[in-house]
C-alpha angles and dihedrals in degrees: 000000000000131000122262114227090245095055091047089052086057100052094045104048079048082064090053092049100255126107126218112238103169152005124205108188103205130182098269091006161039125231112210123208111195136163129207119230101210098053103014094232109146116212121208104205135181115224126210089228149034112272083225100055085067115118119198131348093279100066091044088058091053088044088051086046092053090039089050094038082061095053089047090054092061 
Protein backbone atom coordinates (compact mmCIF):
# COMPACT_ATOMS: atom_id res chain seq x y z
CA UNK A 1 0.00 0.00 0.00
CA UNK A 2 1.73 3.04 -0.66
CA UNK A 3 2.69 5.89 1.64
CA UNK A 4 0.70 9.00 1.87
CA UNK A 5 2.86 12.35 1.71
CA UNK A 6 1.82 13.17 5.42
CA UNK A 7 3.07 9.76 6.87
CA UNK A 8 6.40 10.12 4.92
CA UNK A 9 6.78 13.45 6.32
CA UNK A 10 6.57 11.80 9.70
CA UNK A 11 9.11 9.23 9.30
CA UNK A 12 11.37 11.38 7.90
CA UNK A 13 11.33 14.35 10.19
CA UNK A 14 11.66 11.28 12.95
CA UNK A 15 15.01 10.74 11.14
CA UNK A 16 15.91 14.34 11.68
CA UNK A 17 15.05 14.13 15.25
CA UNK A 18 11.42 16.16 15.22
CA UNK A 19 8.15 14.69 15.56
CA UNK A 20 4.91 15.78 13.67
CA UNK A 21 2.36 16.65 15.84
CA UNK A 22 -0.32 18.31 13.44
CA UNK A 23 -1.43 19.15 10.45
CA UNK A 24 -3.99 22.28 9.77
CA UNK A 25 -5.03 22.13 6.35
CA UNK A 26 -5.99 25.75 5.55
CA UNK A 27 -7.52 27.41 2.08
CA UNK A 28 -3.75 28.49 0.18
CA UNK A 29 -1.84 26.82 2.88
CA UNK A 30 -0.81 24.27 5.54
CA UNK A 31 0.05 25.11 8.97
CA UNK A 32 2.79 22.49 10.54
CA UNK A 33 3.03 21.68 14.26
CA UNK A 34 6.59 19.82 15.15
CA UNK A 35 8.55 19.17 18.21
CA UNK A 36 11.92 18.74 18.56
CA UNK A 37 13.30 15.49 20.65
CA UNK A 38 16.55 16.85 22.04
CA UNK A 39 15.04 20.19 23.80
CA UNK A 40 10.90 19.45 23.83
CA UNK A 41 10.08 22.65 22.28
CA UNK A 42 7.17 22.24 20.09
CA UNK A 43 7.05 25.25 15.90
CA UNK A 44 4.25 26.12 14.60
CA UNK A 45 5.12 26.84 10.97
CA UNK A 46 3.40 27.89 8.28
CA UNK A 47 4.15 25.96 5.05
CA UNK A 48 3.95 27.55 1.07
CA UNK A 49 2.09 24.69 0.08
CA UNK A 50 -0.54 21.89 0.99
CA UNK A 51 1.26 18.52 2.74
CA UNK A 52 -1.00 16.62 0.32
CA UNK A 53 0.03 18.18 -2.88
CA UNK A 54 3.32 16.52 -2.29
CA UNK A 55 4.30 14.04 -4.86
CA UNK A 56 7.24 11.27 -3.93
CA UNK A 57 9.74 11.09 -0.95
CA UNK A 58 12.07 13.47 -2.48
CA UNK A 59 9.98 16.55 -2.43
CA UNK A 60 8.94 15.88 0.81
CA UNK A 61 12.83 15.94 1.92
CA UNK A 62 13.27 19.34 0.34
CA UNK A 63 9.83 20.40 1.98
CA UNK A 64 11.28 19.01 5.49
CA UNK A 65 14.74 21.08 4.54
CA UNK A 66 12.62 24.57 3.92
CA UNK A 67 10.10 23.65 7.27
CA UNK A 68 13.66 22.96 9.63
CA UNK A 69 15.90 26.21 7.82
CA UNK A 70 13.03 28.28 9.29
CA UNK A 71 13.40 27.02 12.50
CA UNK A 72 17.06 27.61 12.27
CA UNK A 73 16.35 31.52 11.29
CA UNK A 74 14.46 32.19 14.81
Amino acid sequence: MPKTPSVILREELAKKGYELLDIYHGREKDTIRIKNLLNGRVYLIESNKHVRDLIGREDVIKFINELLSRIEER
